[in-house]
N, C-alpha and C positions, 0 to 999 in steps of 0.2 A: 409169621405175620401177626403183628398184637390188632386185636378190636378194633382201635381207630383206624389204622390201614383198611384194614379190611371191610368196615362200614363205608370208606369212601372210595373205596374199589367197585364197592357192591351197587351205588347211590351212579358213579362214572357209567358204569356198564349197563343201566338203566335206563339212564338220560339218552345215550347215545344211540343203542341198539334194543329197544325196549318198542316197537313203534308204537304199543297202547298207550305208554305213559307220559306221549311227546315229551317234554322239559318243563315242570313243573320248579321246586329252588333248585339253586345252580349250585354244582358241585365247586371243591375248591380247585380245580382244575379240569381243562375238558381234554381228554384223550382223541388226537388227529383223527381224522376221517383217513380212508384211501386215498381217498383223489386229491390230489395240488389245491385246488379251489378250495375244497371244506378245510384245508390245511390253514389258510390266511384266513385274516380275520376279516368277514365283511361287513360288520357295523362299524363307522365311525364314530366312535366312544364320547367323539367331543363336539359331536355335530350337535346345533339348535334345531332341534327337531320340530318347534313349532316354526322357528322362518323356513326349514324343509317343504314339509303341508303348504304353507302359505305360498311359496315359490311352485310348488306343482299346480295345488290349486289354481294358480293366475294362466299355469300352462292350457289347464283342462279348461278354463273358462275362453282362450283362443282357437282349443283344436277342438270341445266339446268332447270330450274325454273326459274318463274319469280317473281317481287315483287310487291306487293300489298299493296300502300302508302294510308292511310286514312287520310284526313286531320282534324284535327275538335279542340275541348278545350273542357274543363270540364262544361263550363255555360252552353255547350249546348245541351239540350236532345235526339232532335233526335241523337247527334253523340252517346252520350252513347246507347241508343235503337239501332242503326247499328253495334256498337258493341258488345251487347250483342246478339243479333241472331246471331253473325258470332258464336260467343263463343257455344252459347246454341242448334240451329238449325243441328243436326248432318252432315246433306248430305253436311252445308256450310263447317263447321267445317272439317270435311274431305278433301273436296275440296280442301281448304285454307291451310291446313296441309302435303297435298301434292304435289301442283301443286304452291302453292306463301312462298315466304319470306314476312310477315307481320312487315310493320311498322307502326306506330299511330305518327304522327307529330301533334304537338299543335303550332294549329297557333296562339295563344293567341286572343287580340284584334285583328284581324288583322294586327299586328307588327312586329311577329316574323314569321322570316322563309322568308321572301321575295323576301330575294336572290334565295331559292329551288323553293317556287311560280311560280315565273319567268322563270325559269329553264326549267323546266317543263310544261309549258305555261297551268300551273294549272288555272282555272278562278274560282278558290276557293270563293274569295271576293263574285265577281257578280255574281256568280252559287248558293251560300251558303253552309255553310257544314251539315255534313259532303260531302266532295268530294275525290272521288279518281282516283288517278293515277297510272296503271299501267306500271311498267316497263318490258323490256325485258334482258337477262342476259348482257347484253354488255353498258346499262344505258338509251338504248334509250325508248323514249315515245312510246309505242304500243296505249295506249287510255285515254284519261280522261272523268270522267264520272261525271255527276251533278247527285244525287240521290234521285233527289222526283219524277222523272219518277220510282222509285224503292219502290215505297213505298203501301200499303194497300189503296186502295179505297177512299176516302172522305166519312165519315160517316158509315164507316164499323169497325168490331172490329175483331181481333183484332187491336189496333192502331200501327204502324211500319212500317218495312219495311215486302215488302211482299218475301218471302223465297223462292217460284219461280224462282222471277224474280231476286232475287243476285246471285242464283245458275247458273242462266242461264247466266247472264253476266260474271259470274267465269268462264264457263266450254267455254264462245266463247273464252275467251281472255289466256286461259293456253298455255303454250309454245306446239312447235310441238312435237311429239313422237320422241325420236332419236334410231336408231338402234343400239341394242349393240353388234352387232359383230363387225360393222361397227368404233363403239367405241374402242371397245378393240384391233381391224385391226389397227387404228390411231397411237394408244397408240404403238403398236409395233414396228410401222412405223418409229415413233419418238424417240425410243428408240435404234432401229439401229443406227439411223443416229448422235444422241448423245453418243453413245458408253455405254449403262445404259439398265440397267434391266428395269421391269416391274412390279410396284406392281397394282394389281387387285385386290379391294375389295367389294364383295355383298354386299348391304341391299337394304332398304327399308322404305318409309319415317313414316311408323308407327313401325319400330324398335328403341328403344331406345338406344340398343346397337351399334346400326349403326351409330348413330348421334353422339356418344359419341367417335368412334374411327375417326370419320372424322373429328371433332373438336381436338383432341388429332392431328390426323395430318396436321390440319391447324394452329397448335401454330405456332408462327415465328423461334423459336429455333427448334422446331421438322421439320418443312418445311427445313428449310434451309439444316440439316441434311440428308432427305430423298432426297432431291432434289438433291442430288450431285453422290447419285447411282441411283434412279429409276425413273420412266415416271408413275405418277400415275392416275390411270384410275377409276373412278366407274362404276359397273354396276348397276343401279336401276333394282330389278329383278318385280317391279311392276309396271311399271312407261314405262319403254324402251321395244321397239317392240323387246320379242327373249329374254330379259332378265332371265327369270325363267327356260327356256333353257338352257342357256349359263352356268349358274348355275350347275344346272344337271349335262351336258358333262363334267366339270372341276371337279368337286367333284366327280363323277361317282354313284349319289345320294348318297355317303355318309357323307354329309358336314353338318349333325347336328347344322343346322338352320346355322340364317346369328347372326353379318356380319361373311363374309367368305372367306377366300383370300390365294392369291397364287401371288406369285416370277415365273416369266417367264423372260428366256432369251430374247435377240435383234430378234431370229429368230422363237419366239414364244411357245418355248420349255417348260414344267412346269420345276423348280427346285426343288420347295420345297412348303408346303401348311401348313394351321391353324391347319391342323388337327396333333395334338399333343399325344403323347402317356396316355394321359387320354380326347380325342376327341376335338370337334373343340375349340379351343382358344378364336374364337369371338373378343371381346376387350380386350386383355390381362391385369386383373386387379387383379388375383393373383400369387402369386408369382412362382408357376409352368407352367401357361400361359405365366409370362413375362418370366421365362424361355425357353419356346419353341421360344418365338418370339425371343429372343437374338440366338437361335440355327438356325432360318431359316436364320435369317443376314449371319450367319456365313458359313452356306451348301452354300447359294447361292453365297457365295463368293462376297456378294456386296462390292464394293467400299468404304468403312467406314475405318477408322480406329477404334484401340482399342477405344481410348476415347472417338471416335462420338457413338461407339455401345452402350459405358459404360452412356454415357449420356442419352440416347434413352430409355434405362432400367430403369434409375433412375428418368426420367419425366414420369415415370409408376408404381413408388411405392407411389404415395400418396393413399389413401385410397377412396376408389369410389364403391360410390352406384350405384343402378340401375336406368338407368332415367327412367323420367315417362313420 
């Protein structure tokens, strides 16, 4: 074996299996991990990492969550081992699925991304990664973290991060609890004072149906549409202090599961709800659901014209499965 082999034998087997010296510069190759997952690569190389942030951000600023930035590339092990516990370790996974907007930025060689780096007064470089930064739903920094304080023992097995101690750095750094009467009181508030209705919709961040109608109303064309009659409010019934409550009192337990929503006037009044004459509507994705949903527009007398309704309808017949 001549010198160069062997310096970058020596450089591989450091990066990968070293837990003091996380990944610091990247070897010219990264040697597989065991497991399938650290095997593929999970940075997207050519992903905009600043419209990434800016796309979760907009998430965190409707669920009140915050985002959980990992920085790290493919060469390097530990980052894949950090993200497979987050994936694989349930209590993280959880966590992370309902308390962060997850994004994986690839800092390449150290090249890319520099401007977010900085940004962020990420010390990605001289910490090593994987590193992460937490944001809060308004953009700003809550903490940056170096992660071989997060990692399993020196000379203990298993080799990684230890589960613990990620769990435990997730659950300091989650957004505050918000009160959802408190929320839905806002929502009404503001909706006086703009002259607009109130749409209020339940879920929950392990419904998929939930995620699916707040994305459906965070399109730019369906936003722009609903924003012009109503003040739209969530309530997280798992997540918000009173949520699973609030729920209750409005459906009068009969809201056959989430999501689950209701039209309320300026002065907090119900007009009209999901619940449809074959029961709750949910995400309206068949055709007697989009049904109903075009009927509550219309009971509630929101502020739409024919065409905004007719459009609203028809950004609801493409054919939709169930997420997972």
């Amino acid at each position: 074996m001549n010198m160069r082999t062997l310096t970058l034998t020596i450089a591989l087997i450091a990066c990968v299996f070293t837990p003091s010296l996380v990944c610091g510069e990247p070897p010219v190759a990264a040697k597989p991990l065991p497991s399938e997952t650290a095997r593929k690569a999970v940075y997207n190389e050519s992903a905009d990492a600043n419209a990434d942030i800016a796309a979760a951000l907009a998430r965190a600023q409707r669920n009140h969550t915050r985002v959980f930035v990992q920085w790290g590339a493919n060469w390097c092990g530990w980052c894949k081992w950090l993200h497979e516990k987050c994936q694989t370790d349930r209590a993280i996974a959880s966590a992370l699925r309902s308390e962060y907007e997850v994004v994986l930025v690839d800092v390449g060689q150290f090249d890319k991304h520099l401007d977010l780096l900085t940004k962020f007064h990420a010390n990605a470089k001289q910490e090593g990664i994987p590193y992460i930064t937490v944001l809060d739903e308004s953009g700003s920094v809550v903490t940056n973290q170096e992660t071989s304080s997060l990692e399993n023992p020196v000379g203990t097995e298993p080799k990684g991060h230890d589960g613990a101690k990620v769990l435990a750095f997730l659950k300091q750094h989650e957004a505050p609890r918000v009160d959802a009467a408190l929320a839905l009181s806002d929502a009404i508030t503001k909706a006086k004072l703009e002259g607009k209705l109130v749409f209020v919709h339940f879920g929950a961040p392990w419904c998929g149906w939930c995620h699916r109608l707040e994305e459906w109303m965070a399109k730019p064309e369906v936003a722009a549409i609903l924003s012009k009659a109503f003040v739209d409010v969530k309530i997280d019934t798992a997540r918000m202090t009173g949520g699973e409550a609030l729920l209750k009192a409005h459906a009068d337990g009969k809201s056959g599961g989430i999501p689950w929503s209701e039209f309320l006037d300026a002065e907090g009044k119900a007009l009209v709800n999901s619940n449809g004459p074959q029961g709750n509507i949910g995400f309206p994705a068949q055709a007697e659901e989009i049904a109903w949903f075009v009927a509550m527009l219309r009971q509630s007398k929101a502020r739409l014209s024919n065409d905004e309704i007719a459009a609203l309808a028809a950004s609801l017949t493409a054919p939709a499965k169930a997420p997972h």
